[in-house]
C-alpha positions as CSV (number, residue, x, y, z in Angstrom):
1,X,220.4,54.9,289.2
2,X,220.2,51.3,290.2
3,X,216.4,51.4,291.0
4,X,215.8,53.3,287.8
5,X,217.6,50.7,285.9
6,X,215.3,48.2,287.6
7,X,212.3,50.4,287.1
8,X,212.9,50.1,283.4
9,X,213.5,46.4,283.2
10,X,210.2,45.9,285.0
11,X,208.2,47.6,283.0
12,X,209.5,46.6,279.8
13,X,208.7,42.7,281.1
14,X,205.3,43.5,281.9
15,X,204.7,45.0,278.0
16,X,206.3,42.1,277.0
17,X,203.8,39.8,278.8
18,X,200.7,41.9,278.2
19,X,202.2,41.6,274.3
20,X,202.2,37.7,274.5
21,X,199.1,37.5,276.2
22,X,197.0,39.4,273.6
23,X,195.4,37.0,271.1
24,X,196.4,38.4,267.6
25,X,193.4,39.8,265.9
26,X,192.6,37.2,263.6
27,X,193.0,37.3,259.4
28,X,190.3,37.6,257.1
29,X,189.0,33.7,256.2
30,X,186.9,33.6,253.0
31,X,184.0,32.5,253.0
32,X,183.0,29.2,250.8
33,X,182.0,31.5,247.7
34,X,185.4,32.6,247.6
35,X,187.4,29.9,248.4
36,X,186.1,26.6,248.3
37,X,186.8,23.7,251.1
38,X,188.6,21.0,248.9
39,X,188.2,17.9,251.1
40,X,190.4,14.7,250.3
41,X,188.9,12.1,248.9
42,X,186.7,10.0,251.4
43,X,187.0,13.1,254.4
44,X,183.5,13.4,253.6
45,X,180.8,10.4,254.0
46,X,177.9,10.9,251.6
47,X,173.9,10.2,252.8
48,X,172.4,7.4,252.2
49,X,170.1,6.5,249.4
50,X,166.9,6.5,251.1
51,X,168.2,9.6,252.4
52,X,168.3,11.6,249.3
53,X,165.3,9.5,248.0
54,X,163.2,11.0,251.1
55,X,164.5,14.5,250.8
56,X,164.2,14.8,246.7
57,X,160.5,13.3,247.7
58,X,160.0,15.8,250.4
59,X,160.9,18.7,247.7
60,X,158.3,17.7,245.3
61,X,155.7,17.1,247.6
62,X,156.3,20.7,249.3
63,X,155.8,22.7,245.6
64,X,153.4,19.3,244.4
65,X,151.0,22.0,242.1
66,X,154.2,23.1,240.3
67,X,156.0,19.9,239.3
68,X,152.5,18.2,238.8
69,X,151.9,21.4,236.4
70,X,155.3,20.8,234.4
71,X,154.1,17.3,233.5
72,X,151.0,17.5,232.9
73,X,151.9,20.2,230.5
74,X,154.2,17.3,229.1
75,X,151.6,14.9,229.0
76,X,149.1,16.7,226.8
77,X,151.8,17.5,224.6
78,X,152.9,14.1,224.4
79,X,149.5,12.9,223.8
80,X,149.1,15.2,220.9
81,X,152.0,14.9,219.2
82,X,153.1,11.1,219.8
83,X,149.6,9.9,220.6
84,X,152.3,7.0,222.6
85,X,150.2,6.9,226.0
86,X,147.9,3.5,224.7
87,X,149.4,0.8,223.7
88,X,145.9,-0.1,221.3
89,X,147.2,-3.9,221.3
90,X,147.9,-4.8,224.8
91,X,144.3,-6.9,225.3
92,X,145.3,-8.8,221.9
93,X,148.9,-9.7,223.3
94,X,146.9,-10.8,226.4
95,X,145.1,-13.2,224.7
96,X,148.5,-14.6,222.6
97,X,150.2,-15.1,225.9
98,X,147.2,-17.1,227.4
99,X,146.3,-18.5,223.9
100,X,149.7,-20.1,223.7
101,X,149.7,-22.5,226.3
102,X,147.2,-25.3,226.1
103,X,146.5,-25.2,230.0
104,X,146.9,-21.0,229.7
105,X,149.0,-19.3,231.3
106,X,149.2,-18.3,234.6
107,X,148.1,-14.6,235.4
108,X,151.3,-14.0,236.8
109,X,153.0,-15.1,233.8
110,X,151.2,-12.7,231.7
111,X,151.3,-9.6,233.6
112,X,155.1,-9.6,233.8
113,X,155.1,-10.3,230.0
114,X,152.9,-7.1,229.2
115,X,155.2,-4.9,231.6
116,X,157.5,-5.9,229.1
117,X,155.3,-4.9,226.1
118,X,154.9,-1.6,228.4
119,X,158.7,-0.8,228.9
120,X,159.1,-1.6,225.3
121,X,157.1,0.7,223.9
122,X,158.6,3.4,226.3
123,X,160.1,6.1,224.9
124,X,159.0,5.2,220.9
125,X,156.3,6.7,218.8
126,X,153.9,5.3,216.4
127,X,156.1,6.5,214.0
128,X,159.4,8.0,213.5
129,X,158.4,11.6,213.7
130,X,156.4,10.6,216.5
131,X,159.7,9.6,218.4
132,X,161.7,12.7,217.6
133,X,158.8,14.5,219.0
134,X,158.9,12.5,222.2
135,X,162.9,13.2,222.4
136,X,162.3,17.2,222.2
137,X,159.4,17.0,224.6
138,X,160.9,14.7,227.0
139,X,164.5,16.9,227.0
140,X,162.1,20.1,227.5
141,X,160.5,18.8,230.2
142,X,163.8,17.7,232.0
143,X,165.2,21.5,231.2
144,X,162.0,22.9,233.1
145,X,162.2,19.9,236.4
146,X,166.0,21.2,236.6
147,X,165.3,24.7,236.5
148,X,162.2,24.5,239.1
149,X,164.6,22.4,240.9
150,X,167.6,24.7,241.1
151,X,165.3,27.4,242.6
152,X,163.1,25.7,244.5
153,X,166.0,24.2,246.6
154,X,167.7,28.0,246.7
155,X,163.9,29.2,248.4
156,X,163.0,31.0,245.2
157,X,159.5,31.7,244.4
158,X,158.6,29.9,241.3
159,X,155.8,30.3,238.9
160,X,154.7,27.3,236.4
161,X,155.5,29.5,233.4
162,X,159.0,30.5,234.3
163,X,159.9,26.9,234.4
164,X,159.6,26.6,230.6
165,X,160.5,30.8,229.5
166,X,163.6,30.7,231.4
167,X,164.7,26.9,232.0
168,X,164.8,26.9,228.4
169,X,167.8,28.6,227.9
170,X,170.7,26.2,228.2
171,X,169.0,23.6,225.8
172,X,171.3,24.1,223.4
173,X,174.5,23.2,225.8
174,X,172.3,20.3,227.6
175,X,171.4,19.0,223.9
176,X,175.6,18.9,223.1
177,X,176.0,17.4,226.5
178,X,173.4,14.1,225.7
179,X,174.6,13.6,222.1
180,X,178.3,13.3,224.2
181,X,176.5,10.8,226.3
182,X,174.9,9.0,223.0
183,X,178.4,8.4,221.9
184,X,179.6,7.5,225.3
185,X,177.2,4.1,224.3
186,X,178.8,3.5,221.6
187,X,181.2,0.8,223.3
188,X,178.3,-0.4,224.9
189,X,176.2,-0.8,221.5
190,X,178.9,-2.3,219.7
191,X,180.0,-5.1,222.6
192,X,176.2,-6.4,222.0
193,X,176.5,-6.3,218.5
194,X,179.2,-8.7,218.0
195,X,178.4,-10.8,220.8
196,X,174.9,-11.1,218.9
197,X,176.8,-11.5,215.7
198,X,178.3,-14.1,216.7
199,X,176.3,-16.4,218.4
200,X,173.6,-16.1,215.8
201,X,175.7,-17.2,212.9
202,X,177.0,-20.1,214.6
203,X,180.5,-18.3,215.2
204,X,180.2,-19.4,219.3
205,X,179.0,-22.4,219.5
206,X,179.7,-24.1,222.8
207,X,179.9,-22.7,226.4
208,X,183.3,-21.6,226.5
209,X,183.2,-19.8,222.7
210,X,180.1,-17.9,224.4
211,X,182.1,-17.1,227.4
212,X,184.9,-15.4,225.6
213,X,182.3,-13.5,223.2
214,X,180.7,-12.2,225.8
215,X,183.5,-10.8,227.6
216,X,183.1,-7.7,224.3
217,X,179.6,-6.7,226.1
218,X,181.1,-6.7,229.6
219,X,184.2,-4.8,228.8
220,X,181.9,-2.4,226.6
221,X,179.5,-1.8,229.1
222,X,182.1,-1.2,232.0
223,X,183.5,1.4,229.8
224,X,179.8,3.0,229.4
225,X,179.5,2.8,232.8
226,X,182.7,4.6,233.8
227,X,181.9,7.5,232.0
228,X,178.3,7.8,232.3
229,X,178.6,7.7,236.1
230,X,180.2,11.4,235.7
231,X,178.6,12.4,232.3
232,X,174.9,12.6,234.0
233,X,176.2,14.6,236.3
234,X,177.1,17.2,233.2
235,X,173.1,17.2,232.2
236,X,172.7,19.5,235.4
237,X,176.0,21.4,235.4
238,X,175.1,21.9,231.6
239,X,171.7,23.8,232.8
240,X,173.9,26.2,235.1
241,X,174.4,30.0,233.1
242,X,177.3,30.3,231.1
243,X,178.3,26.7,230.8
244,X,179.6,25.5,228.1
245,X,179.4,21.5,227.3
246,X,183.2,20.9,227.4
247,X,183.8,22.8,230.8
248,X,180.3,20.8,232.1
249,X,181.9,17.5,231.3
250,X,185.1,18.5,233.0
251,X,183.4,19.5,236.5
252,X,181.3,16.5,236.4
253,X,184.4,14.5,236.2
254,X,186.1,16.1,239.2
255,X,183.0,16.1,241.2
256,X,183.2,12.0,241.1
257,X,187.1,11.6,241.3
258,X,187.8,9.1,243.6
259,X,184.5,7.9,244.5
260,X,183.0,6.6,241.3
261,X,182.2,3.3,242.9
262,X,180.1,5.1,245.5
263,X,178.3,7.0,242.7
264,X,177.5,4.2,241.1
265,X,175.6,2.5,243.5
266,X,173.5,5.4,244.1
267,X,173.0,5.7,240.7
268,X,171.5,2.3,240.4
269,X,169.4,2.5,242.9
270,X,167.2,4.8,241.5
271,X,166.1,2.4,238.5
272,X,166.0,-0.2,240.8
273,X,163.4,1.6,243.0
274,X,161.5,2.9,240.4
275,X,161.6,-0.9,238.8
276,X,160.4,-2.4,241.5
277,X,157.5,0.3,242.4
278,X,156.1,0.1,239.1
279,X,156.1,-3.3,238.9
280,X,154.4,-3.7,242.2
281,X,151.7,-0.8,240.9
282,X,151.3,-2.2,237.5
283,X,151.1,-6.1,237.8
284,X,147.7,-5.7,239.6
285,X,146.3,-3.9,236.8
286,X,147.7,-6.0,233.9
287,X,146.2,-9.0,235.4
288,X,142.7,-7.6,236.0
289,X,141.9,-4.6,234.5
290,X,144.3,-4.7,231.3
291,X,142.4,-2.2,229.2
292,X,143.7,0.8,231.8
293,X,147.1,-0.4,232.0
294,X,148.6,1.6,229.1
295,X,146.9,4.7,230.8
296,X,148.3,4.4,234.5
297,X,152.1,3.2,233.1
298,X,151.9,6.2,231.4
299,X,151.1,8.2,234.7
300,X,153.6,6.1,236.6
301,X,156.2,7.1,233.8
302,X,155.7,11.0,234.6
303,X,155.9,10.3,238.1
304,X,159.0,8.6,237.9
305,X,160.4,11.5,235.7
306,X,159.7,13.8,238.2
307,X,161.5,11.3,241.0
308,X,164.7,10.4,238.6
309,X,165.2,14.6,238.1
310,X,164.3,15.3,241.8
311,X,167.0,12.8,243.1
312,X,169.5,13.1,240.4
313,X,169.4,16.7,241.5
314,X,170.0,16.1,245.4
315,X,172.6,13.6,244.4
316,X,174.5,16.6,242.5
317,X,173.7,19.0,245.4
318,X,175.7,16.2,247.5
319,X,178.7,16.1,245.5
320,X,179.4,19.6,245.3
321,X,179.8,19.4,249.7
Protein backbone atom coordinates (compact mmCIF):
# COMPACT_ATOMS: atom_id res chain seq x y z
CA UNK A 1 0.00 0.00 0.00
CA UNK A 2 2.90 2.22 1.08
CA UNK A 3 4.96 1.50 -2.12
CA UNK A 4 1.87 2.12 -4.17
CA UNK A 5 1.32 5.33 -2.54
CA UNK A 6 4.88 6.23 -3.39
CA UNK A 7 4.51 4.78 -6.90
CA UNK A 8 1.81 7.42 -7.44
CA UNK A 9 3.59 10.30 -5.99
CA UNK A 10 6.50 9.54 -8.30
CA UNK A 11 4.91 9.55 -11.22
CA UNK A 12 2.75 12.35 -10.84
CA UNK A 13 6.27 14.52 -10.08
CA UNK A 14 7.74 13.37 -13.17
CA UNK A 15 4.31 14.68 -15.39
CA UNK A 16 4.69 17.54 -13.49
CA UNK A 17 8.33 18.13 -14.63
CA UNK A 18 7.95 16.91 -18.12
CA UNK A 19 4.77 19.59 -17.98
CA UNK A 20 7.17 22.53 -16.88
CA UNK A 21 9.73 21.59 -19.08
CA UNK A 22 7.64 21.77 -22.35
CA UNK A 23 7.99 25.21 -23.99
CA UNK A 24 4.24 26.32 -24.55
CA UNK A 25 3.49 26.33 -28.18
CA UNK A 26 3.75 29.81 -29.03
CA UNK A 27 0.52 32.39 -30.02
CA UNK A 28 -0.11 33.59 -33.33
CA UNK A 29 2.06 37.20 -33.81
CA UNK A 30 0.73 39.24 -36.70
CA UNK A 31 2.56 40.12 -39.11
CA UNK A 32 3.33 44.00 -39.81
CA UNK A 33 0.27 44.22 -42.36
CA UNK A 34 -1.85 43.43 -39.49
CA UNK A 35 -0.57 45.00 -36.82
CA UNK A 36 1.83 47.64 -37.11
CA UNK A 37 5.21 48.14 -34.90
CA UNK A 38 4.53 51.62 -33.27
CA UNK A 39 8.01 52.51 -32.12
CA UNK A 40 8.42 55.56 -29.55
CA UNK A 41 9.57 58.46 -30.67
CA UNK A 42 13.40 58.52 -31.31
CA UNK A 43 13.62 54.17 -30.90
CA UNK A 44 14.30 54.48 -34.40
CA UNK A 45 17.46 56.49 -36.05
CA UNK A 46 16.61 57.60 -39.61
CA UNK A 47 19.51 57.38 -42.66
CA UNK A 48 21.37 59.89 -43.52
CA UNK A 49 20.81 62.32 -46.23
CA UNK A 50 23.33 61.26 -48.59
CA UNK A 51 21.95 57.98 -47.84
CA UNK A 52 18.56 58.47 -49.27
CA UNK A 53 20.08 60.82 -51.83
CA UNK A 54 22.24 57.69 -53.13
CA UNK A 55 19.47 55.24 -52.97
CA UNK A 56 16.53 57.66 -54.59
CA UNK A 57 19.64 58.12 -57.25
CA UNK A 58 20.29 54.48 -57.51
CA UNK A 59 16.35 53.96 -58.31
CA UNK A 60 16.33 56.24 -61.20
CA UNK A 61 19.32 55.13 -62.64
CA UNK A 62 18.19 51.34 -62.52
CA UNK A 63 14.66 52.14 -64.60
CA UNK A 64 16.75 55.54 -66.31
CA UNK A 65 14.57 54.85 -69.95
CA UNK A 66 11.29 55.21 -67.88
CA UNK A 67 11.78 58.29 -65.74
CA UNK A 68 13.75 59.92 -68.69
CA UNK A 69 10.50 58.97 -70.83
CA UNK A 70 8.10 60.68 -68.21
CA UNK A 71 9.92 63.96 -68.67
CA UNK A 72 10.73 64.18 -71.80
CA UNK A 73 7.05 63.66 -72.37
CA UNK A 74 6.84 66.80 -69.96
CA UNK A 75 9.22 68.72 -71.86
CA UNK A 76 7.65 68.71 -75.22
CA UNK A 77 4.57 69.47 -73.72
CA UNK A 78 5.89 72.25 -71.86
CA UNK A 79 7.61 73.52 -74.88
CA UNK A 80 4.40 73.64 -76.80
CA UNK A 81 2.19 74.92 -74.57
CA UNK A 82 4.36 77.44 -72.45
CA UNK A 83 7.01 77.87 -75.05
CA UNK A 84 9.07 78.82 -71.23
CA UNK A 85 12.34 76.75 -71.95
CA UNK A 86 14.35 80.16 -73.62
CA UNK A 87 14.55 82.93 -71.91
CA UNK A 88 14.89 85.10 -75.59
CA UNK A 89 16.54 88.03 -73.53
CA UNK A 90 19.27 86.54 -71.44
CA UNK A 91 22.32 87.85 -74.04
CA UNK A 92 20.61 91.45 -73.74
CA UNK A 93 20.66 91.27 -69.76
CA UNK A 94 24.29 90.13 -70.35
CA UNK A 95 25.17 93.08 -71.90
CA UNK A 96 23.16 95.50 -69.20
CA UNK A 97 25.13 93.79 -66.43
CA UNK A 98 28.52 94.32 -68.15
CA UNK A 99 27.25 97.66 -69.74
CA UNK A 100 26.60 99.04 -66.27
CA UNK A 101 29.82 99.27 -64.87
CA UNK A 102 32.39 101.53 -66.52
CA UNK A 103 35.35 98.90 -65.88
CA UNK A 104 32.58 95.91 -66.68
CA UNK A 105 31.79 93.56 -64.69
CA UNK A 106 33.47 90.70 -63.71
CA UNK A 107 32.31 87.36 -65.40
CA UNK A 108 31.58 86.02 -62.24
CA UNK A 109 29.49 88.80 -61.35
CA UNK A 110 27.35 88.26 -64.26
CA UNK A 111 26.82 84.72 -64.33
CA UNK A 112 25.41 84.62 -60.82
CA UNK A 113 23.15 87.47 -61.83
CA UNK A 114 21.64 85.55 -64.88
CA UNK A 115 21.04 82.33 -62.64
CA UNK A 116 19.00 84.73 -61.09
CA UNK A 117 17.23 85.87 -64.31
CA UNK A 118 17.02 81.88 -64.75
CA UNK A 119 15.36 80.91 -61.37
CA UNK A 120 13.13 83.84 -61.90
CA UNK A 121 11.63 82.90 -64.77
CA UNK A 122 11.12 79.34 -63.33
CA UNK A 123 7.95 78.20 -63.08
CA UNK A 124 6.09 81.35 -65.15
CA UNK A 125 4.94 81.52 -68.62
CA UNK A 126 5.05 84.08 -71.31
CA UNK A 127 1.70 84.76 -70.39
CA UNK A 128 -0.85 83.94 -67.84
CA UNK A 129 -2.39 81.01 -69.66
CA UNK A 130 0.97 80.02 -70.29
CA UNK A 131 1.51 79.57 -66.45
CA UNK A 132 -1.58 77.72 -65.71
CA UNK A 133 -0.50 75.37 -68.37
CA UNK A 134 2.88 74.88 -66.71
CA UNK A 135 0.94 74.25 -63.17
CA UNK A 136 -1.31 71.29 -64.80
CA UNK A 137 1.71 69.96 -66.68
CA UNK A 138 4.17 70.16 -63.92
CA UNK A 139 1.38 68.48 -61.14
CA UNK A 140 0.87 65.71 -64.00
CA UNK A 141 4.18 64.96 -64.25
CA UNK A 142 4.69 64.66 -60.47
CA UNK A 143 1.39 62.30 -60.34
CA UNK A 144 3.17 59.99 -63.02
CA UNK A 145 7.19 60.18 -61.06
CA UNK A 146 5.02 59.05 -57.83
CA UNK A 147 3.19 56.38 -59.45
CA UNK A 148 6.38 54.97 -61.40
CA UNK A 149 7.90 55.43 -58.09
CA UNK A 150 5.48 53.50 -55.80
CA UNK A 151 5.88 50.45 -58.11
CA UNK A 152 9.16 50.56 -59.14
CA UNK A 153 10.30 50.42 -55.36
CA UNK A 154 7.42 47.41 -54.77
CA UNK A 155 9.47 45.44 -58.03
CA UNK A 156 6.53 46.08 -60.29
CA UNK A 157 6.97 46.00 -63.96
CA UNK A 158 6.26 49.37 -65.26
CA UNK A 159 5.50 50.49 -68.69
CA UNK A 160 5.94 54.43 -69.82
CA UNK A 161 2.17 54.65 -70.61
CA UNK A 162 0.84 53.38 -67.38
CA UNK A 163 2.63 56.09 -65.62
CA UNK A 164 0.24 58.72 -67.01
CA UNK A 165 -3.31 56.17 -67.61
CA UNK A 166 -3.19 55.02 -64.17
CA UNK A 167 -1.08 57.60 -61.97
CA UNK A 168 -3.64 59.86 -63.00
CA UNK A 169 -6.15 58.93 -60.85
CA UNK A 170 -5.76 60.56 -57.55
CA UNK A 171 -5.22 64.11 -59.21
CA UNK A 172 -8.15 65.27 -57.97
CA UNK A 173 -7.24 64.45 -54.06
CA UNK A 174 -3.38 65.52 -54.76
CA UNK A 175 -4.85 68.90 -56.38
CA UNK A 176 -7.07 69.46 -52.82
CA UNK A 177 -3.96 68.51 -51.00
CA UNK A 178 -1.61 71.52 -52.78
CA UNK A 179 -4.29 74.21 -52.69
CA UNK A 180 -4.18 73.19 -48.63
CA UNK A 181 -0.51 73.80 -48.91
CA UNK A 182 -1.13 77.21 -51.01
CA UNK A 183 -2.99 78.36 -47.95
CA UNK A 184 -0.56 76.92 -45.61
CA UNK A 185 1.73 80.20 -47.22
CA UNK A 186 -0.51 82.35 -46.51
CA UNK A 187 1.28 83.37 -43.04
CA UNK A 188 4.30 83.35 -44.88
CA UNK A 189 3.01 85.69 -47.72
CA UNK A 190 1.48 88.04 -45.53
CA UNK A 191 4.70 88.42 -42.85
CA UNK A 192 6.65 89.71 -46.18
CA UNK A 193 3.93 91.89 -47.10
CA UNK A 194 3.89 94.11 -44.13
CA UNK A 195 7.42 93.89 -43.46
CA UNK A 196 7.71 95.33 -47.10
CA UNK A 197 4.92 97.72 -46.30
CA UNK A 198 6.49 99.02 -43.96
CA UNK A 199 9.84 99.71 -44.67
CA UNK A 200 8.95 101.19 -48.06
CA UNK A 201 6.73 103.88 -46.82
CA UNK A 202 9.06 105.05 -44.34
CA UNK A 203 7.03 103.34 -41.43
CA UNK A 204 10.70 101.53 -40.08
CA UNK A 205 12.99 103.71 -40.30
CA UNK A 206 16.08 102.96 -38.20
CA UNK A 207 17.70 99.56 -37.22
CA UNK A 208 15.75 98.68 -34.35
CA UNK A 209 11.97 99.69 -36.12
CA UNK A 210 13.41 97.08 -38.90
CA UNK A 211 14.24 94.66 -36.33
CA UNK A 212 10.83 94.45 -34.75
CA UNK A 213 9.11 94.53 -38.40
CA UNK A 214 10.83 91.82 -39.40
CA UNK A 215 10.06 89.66 -36.56
CA UNK A 216 6.16 89.30 -38.78
CA UNK A 217 8.29 87.41 -41.64
CA UNK A 218 10.14 85.15 -39.17
CA UNK A 219 7.18 84.25 -37.13
CA UNK A 220 5.17 83.79 -40.51
CA UNK A 221 7.55 81.74 -42.05
CA UNK A 222 8.19 79.48 -38.92
CA UNK A 223 4.60 78.86 -39.04
CA UNK A 224 4.88 77.82 -42.91
CA UNK A 225 7.48 75.79 -42.03
CA UNK A 226 5.91 73.80 -39.28
CA UNK A 227 3.23 72.69 -41.27
CA UNK A 228 4.74 72.22 -44.55
CA UNK A 229 7.35 69.97 -43.09
CA UNK A 230 4.23 67.28 -42.69
CA UNK A 231 1.96 68.68 -45.51
CA UNK A 232 4.50 67.44 -48.41
CA UNK A 233 4.44 64.51 -46.95
CA UNK A 234 0.38 64.35 -47.78
CA UNK A 235 1.26 65.02 -51.73
CA UNK A 236 2.40 61.17 -51.66
CA UNK A 237 -0.07 59.81 -49.12
CA UNK A 238 -2.70 61.79 -51.37
CA UNK A 239 -1.51 59.55 -54.53
CA UNK A 240 -2.22 56.19 -52.38
CA UNK A 241 -6.03 54.54 -53.52
CA UNK A 242 -8.78 55.68 -51.63
CA UNK A 243 -7.34 58.64 -49.95
CA UNK A 244 -9.06 61.30 -49.25
CA UNK A 245 -7.16 64.85 -48.67
CA UNK A 246 -8.31 65.31 -45.02
CA UNK A 247 -7.31 61.61 -43.91
CA UNK A 248 -3.78 62.33 -46.15
CA UNK A 249 -3.09 65.40 -44.06
CA UNK A 250 -3.83 63.60 -40.86
CA UNK A 251 -1.25 60.54 -41.55
CA UNK A 252 1.28 62.94 -42.74
CA UNK A 253 1.05 64.66 -39.52
CA UNK A 254 1.54 61.49 -37.39
CA UNK A 255 4.23 60.23 -39.61
CA UNK A 256 6.46 63.45 -38.37
CA UNK A 257 5.18 63.66 -34.66
CA UNK A 258 8.00 64.10 -32.63
CA UNK A 259 10.70 64.43 -34.99
CA UNK A 260 9.86 67.51 -37.10
CA UNK A 261 13.20 69.07 -36.50
CA UNK A 262 14.81 65.97 -38.04
CA UNK A 263 12.55 66.28 -41.01
CA UNK A 264 13.34 69.47 -41.61
CA UNK A 265 16.81 69.23 -42.08
CA UNK A 266 16.35 66.57 -44.53
CA UNK A 267 14.00 68.47 -46.15
CA UNK A 268 16.35 71.29 -46.80
CA UNK A 269 18.94 69.55 -47.96
CA UNK A 270 17.49 68.66 -50.96
CA UNK A 271 17.21 72.36 -52.36
CA UNK A 272 20.43 72.96 -51.04
CA UNK A 273 21.92 70.13 -53.16
CA UNK A 274 20.15 70.74 -56.05
CA UNK A 275 21.19 74.75 -55.54
CA UNK A 276 24.46 74.15 -55.36
CA UNK A 277 24.70 71.45 -58.37
CA UNK A 278 23.04 73.72 -60.72
CA UNK A 279 24.92 76.50 -59.92
CA UNK A 280 28.15 74.64 -60.27
CA UNK A 281 26.64 73.26 -63.94
CA UNK A 282 25.26 76.45 -65.03
CA UNK A 283 27.82 79.26 -64.07
CA UNK A 284 30.25 77.79 -66.73
CA UNK A 285 27.78 78.19 -69.37
CA UNK A 286 26.39 81.65 -68.42
CA UNK A 287 29.84 83.08 -68.63
CA UNK A 288 30.89 81.53 -71.96
CA UNK A 289 28.39 80.15 -73.88
CA UNK A 290 25.22 82.31 -72.72
CA UNK A 291 23.04 81.70 -75.76
CA UNK A 292 22.65 77.77 -74.55
CA UNK A 293 22.04 78.54 -71.09
CA UNK A 294 18.27 78.91 -71.12
CA UNK A 295 18.37 75.34 -72.93
CA UNK A 296 20.53 73.27 -70.33
CA UNK A 297 18.70 75.18 -67.06
CA UNK A 298 15.85 73.86 -68.49
CA UNK A 299 17.35 70.19 -68.71
CA UNK A 300 18.85 70.71 -65.32
CA UNK A 301 15.20 71.67 -64.09
CA UNK A 302 13.78 68.12 -65.29
CA UNK A 303 16.53 66.46 -63.76
CA UNK A 304 16.13 67.92 -60.63
CA UNK A 305 12.28 67.15 -60.80
CA UNK A 306 13.02 63.69 -61.19
CA UNK A 307 15.66 63.93 -58.04
CA UNK A 308 13.20 66.09 -55.59
CA UNK A 309 10.20 63.23 -56.47
CA UNK A 310 12.72 60.35 -56.22
CA UNK A 311 13.97 61.45 -52.70
CA UNK A 312 10.93 62.92 -51.32
CA UNK A 313 9.62 59.47 -52.02
CA UNK A 314 12.49 57.52 -50.06
CA UNK A 315 12.20 60.05 -47.41
CA UNK A 316 8.33 59.01 -47.04
CA UNK A 317 9.29 55.21 -47.41
CA UNK A 318 11.56 56.05 -44.23
CA UNK A 319 8.94 57.44 -42.08
CA UNK A 320 6.50 54.90 -42.46
CA UNK A 321 9.57 52.28 -40.55
Amino acid sequence: MVKSAKSKLTKSRTRAKKALSVTPKASKVPSVAEAPIQLPAGAYKMSRSWSLLRSSWAVLWKRRWLFLGIVAIYAACNVVLVQSAAVANLGEVKQLLQGSNPDGASRLTSGVALFTVLLSATGSGRTEAGAAYQSMLLLITSLAIIWALREVMAGHAVRLRDAFYRGMYPLIPVLLVVLIIVVQLVPLAIGASIFNLAVTNGIATNGWQILLWGLLPIAGTIASVYFLTSSLFAVYIAALPDMTPLKAMRSARRLVQGRRWTILRKLLFMPFVLTVLAVLIMLPVIMFITPAAPWLFFTVSLLGLLIFHAYMYALYRELLI
